[in-house]
mmJSON file of the N, C-alpha and C atoms, coordinates in Angstrom:
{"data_MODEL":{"atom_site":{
"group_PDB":["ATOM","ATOM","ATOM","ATOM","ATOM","ATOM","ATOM","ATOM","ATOM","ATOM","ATOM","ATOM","ATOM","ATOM","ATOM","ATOM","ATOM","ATOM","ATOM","ATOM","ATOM","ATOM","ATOM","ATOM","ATOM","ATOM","ATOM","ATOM","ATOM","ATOM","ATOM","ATOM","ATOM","ATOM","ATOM","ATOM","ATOM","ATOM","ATOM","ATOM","ATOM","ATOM","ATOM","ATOM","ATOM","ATOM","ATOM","ATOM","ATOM","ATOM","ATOM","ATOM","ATOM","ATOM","ATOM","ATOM","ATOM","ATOM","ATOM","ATOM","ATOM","ATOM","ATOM","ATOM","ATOM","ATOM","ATOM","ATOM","ATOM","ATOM","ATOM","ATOM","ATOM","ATOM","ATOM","ATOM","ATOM","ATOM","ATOM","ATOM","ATOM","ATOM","ATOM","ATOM","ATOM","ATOM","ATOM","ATOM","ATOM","ATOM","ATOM","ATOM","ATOM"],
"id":[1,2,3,4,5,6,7,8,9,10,11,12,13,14,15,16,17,18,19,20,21,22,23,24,25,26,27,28,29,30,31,32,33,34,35,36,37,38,39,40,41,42,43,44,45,46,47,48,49,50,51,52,53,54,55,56,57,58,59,60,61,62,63,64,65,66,67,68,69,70,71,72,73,74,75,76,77,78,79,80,81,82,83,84,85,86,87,88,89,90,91,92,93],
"type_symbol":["N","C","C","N","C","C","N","C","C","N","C","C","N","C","C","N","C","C","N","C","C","N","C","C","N","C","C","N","C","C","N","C","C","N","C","C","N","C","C","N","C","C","N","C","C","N","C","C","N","C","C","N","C","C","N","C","C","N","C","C","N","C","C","N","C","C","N","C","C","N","C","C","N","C","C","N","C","C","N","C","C","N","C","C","N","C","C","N","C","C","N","C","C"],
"label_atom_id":["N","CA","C","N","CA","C","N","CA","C","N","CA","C","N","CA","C","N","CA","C","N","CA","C","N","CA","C","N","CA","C","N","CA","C","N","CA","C","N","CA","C","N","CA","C","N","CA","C","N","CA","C","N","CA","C","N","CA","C","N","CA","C","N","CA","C","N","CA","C","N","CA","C","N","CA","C","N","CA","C","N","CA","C","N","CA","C","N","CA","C","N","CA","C","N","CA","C","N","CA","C","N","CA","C","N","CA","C"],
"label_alt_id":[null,null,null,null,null,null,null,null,null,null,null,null,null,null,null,null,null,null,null,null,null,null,null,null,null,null,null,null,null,null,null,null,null,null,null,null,null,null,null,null,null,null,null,null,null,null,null,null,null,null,null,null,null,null,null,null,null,null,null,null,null,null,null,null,null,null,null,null,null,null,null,null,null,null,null,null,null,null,null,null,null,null,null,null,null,null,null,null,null,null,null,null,null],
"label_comp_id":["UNK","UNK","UNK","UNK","UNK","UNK","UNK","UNK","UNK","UNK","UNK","UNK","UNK","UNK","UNK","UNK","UNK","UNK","UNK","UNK","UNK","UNK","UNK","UNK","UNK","UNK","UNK","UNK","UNK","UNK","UNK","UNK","UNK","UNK","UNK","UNK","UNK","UNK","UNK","UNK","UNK","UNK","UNK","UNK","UNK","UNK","UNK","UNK","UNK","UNK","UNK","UNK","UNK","UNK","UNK","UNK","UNK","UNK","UNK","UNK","UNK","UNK","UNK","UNK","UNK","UNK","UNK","UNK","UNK","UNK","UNK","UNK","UNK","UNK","UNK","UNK","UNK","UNK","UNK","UNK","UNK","UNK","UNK","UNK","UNK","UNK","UNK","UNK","UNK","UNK","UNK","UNK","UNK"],
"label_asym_id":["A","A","A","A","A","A","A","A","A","A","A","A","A","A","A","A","A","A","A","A","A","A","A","A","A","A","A","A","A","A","A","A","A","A","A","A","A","A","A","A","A","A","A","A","A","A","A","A","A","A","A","A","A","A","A","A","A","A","A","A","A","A","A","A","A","A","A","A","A","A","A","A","A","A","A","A","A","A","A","A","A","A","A","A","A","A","A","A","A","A","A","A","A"],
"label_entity_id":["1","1","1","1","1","1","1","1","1","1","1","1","1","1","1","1","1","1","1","1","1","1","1","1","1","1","1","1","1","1","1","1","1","1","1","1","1","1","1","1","1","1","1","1","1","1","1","1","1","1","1","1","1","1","1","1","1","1","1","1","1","1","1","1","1","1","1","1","1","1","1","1","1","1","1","1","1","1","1","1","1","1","1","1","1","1","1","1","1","1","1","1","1"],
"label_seq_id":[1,1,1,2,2,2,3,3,3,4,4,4,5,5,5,6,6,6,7,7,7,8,8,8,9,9,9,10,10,10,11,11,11,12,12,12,13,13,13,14,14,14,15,15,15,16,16,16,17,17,17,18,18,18,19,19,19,20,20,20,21,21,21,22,22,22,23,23,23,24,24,24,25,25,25,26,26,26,27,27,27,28,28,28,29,29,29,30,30,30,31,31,31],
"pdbx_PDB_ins_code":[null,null,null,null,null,null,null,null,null,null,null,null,null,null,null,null,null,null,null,null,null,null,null,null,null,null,null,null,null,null,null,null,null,null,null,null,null,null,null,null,null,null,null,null,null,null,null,null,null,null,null,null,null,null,null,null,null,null,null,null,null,null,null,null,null,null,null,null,null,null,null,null,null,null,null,null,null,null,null,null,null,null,null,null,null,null,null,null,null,null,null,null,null],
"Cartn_x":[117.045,115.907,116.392,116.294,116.451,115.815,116.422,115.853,114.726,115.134,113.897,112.72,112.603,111.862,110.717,110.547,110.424,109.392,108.25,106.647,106.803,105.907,106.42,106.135,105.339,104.903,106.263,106.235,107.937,108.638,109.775,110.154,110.055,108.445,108.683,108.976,108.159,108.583,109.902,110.835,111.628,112.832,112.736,112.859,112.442,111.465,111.09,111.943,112.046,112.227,113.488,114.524,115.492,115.332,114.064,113.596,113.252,112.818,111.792,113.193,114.325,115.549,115.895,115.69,115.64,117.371,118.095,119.45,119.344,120.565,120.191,120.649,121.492,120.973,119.638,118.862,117.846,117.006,116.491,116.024,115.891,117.563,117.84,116.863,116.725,116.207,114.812,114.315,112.845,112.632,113.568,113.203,113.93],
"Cartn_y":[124.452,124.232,123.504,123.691,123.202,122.433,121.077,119.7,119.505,120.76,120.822,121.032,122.149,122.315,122.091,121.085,120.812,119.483,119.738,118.982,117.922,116.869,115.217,114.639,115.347,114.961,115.515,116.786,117.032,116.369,115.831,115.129,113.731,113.453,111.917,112.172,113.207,113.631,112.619,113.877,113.92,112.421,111.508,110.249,109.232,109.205,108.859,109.244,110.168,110.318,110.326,109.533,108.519,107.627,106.767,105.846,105.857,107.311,106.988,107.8,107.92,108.653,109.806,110.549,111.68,111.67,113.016,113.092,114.426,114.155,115.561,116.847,117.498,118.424,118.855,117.618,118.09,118.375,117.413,118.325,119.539,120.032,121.863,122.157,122.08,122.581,123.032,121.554,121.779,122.765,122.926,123.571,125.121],
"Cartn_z":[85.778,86.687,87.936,89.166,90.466,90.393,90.77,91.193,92.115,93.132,94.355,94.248,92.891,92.379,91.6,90.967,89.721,90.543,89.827,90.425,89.928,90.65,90.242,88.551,88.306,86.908,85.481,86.684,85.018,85.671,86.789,87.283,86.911,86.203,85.756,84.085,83.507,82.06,82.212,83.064,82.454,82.874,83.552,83.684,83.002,81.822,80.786,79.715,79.749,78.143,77.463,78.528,77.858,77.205,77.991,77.553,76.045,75.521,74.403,73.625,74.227,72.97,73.179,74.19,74.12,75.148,74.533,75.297,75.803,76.91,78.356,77.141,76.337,75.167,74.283,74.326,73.519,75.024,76.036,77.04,77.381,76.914,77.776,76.239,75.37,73.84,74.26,74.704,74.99,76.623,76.873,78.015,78.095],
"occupancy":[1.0,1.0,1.0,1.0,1.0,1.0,1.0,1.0,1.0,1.0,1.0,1.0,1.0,1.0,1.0,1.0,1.0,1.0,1.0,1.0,1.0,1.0,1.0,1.0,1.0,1.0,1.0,1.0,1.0,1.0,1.0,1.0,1.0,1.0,1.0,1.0,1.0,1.0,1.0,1.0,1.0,1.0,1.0,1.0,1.0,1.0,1.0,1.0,1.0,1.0,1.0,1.0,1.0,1.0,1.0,1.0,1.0,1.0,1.0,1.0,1.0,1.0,1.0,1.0,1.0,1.0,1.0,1.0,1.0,1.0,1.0,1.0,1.0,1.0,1.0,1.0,1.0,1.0,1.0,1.0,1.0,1.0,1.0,1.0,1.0,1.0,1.0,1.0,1.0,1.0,1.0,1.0,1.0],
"B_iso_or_equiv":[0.0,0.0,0.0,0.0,0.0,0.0,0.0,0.0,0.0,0.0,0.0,0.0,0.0,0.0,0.0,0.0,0.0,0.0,0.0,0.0,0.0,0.0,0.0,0.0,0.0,0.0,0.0,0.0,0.0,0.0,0.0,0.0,0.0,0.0,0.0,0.0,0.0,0.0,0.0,0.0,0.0,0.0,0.0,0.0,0.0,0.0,0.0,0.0,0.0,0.0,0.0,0.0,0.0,0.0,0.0,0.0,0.0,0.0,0.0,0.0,0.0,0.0,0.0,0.0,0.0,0.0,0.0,0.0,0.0,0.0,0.0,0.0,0.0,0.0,0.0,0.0,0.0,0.0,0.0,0.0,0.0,0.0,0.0,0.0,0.0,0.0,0.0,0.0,0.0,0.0,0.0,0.0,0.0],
"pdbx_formal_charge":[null,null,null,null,null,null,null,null,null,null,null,null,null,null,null,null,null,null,null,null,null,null,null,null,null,null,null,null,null,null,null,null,null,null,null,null,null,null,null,null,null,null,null,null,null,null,null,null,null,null,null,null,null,null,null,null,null,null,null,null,null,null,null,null,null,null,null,null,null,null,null,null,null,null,null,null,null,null,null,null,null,null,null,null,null,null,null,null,null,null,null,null,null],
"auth_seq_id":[1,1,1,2,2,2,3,3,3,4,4,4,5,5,5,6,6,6,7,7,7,8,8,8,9,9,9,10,10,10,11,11,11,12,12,12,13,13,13,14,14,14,15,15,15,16,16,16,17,17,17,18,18,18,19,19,19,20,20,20,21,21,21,22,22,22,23,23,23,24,24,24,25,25,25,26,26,26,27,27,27,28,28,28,29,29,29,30,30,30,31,31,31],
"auth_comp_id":["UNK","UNK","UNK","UNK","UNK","UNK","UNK","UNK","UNK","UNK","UNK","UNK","UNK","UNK","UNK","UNK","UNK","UNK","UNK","UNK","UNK","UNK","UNK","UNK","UNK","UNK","UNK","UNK","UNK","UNK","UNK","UNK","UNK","UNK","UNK","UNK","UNK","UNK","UNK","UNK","UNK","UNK","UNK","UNK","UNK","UNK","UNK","UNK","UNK","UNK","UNK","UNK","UNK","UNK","UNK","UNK","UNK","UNK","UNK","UNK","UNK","UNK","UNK","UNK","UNK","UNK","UNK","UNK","UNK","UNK","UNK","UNK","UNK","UNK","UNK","UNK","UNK","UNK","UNK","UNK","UNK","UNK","UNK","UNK","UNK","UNK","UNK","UNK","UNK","UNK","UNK","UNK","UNK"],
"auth_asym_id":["A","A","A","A","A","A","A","A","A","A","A","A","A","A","A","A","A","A","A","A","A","A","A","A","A","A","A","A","A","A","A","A","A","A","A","A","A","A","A","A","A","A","A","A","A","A","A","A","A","A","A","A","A","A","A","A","A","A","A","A","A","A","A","A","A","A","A","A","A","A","A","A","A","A","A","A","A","A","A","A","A","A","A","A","A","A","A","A","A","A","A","A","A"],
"auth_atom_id":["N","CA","C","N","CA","C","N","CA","C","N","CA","C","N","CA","C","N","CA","C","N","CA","C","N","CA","C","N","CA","C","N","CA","C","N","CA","C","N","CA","C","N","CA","C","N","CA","C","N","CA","C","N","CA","C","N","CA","C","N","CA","C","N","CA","C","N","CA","C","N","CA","C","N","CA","C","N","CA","C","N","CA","C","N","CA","C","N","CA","C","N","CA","C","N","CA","C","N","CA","C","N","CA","C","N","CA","C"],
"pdbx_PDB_model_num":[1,1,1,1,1,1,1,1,1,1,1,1,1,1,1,1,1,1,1,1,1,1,1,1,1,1,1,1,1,1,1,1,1,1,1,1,1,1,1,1,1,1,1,1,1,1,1,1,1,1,1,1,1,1,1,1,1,1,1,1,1,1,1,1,1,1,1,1,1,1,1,1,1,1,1,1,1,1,1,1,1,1,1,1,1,1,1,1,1,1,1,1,1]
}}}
């Protein structure tokens, strides 16, 4: 997914959800 792209709300998803454990592999999973 392009960075440019990507609307502020998945953009914050996805800046969170280190926080809660989540690693850049399981991201690409869910996405």
């Amino acid at each position: 997914m392009d960075a440019n792209h990507v609307n502020p709300f998945i953009e914050a998803f996805f800046n969170v959800m280190p926080q809660i454990g989540f690693t850049n592999i399981e991201k690409r999973e869910l996405f």
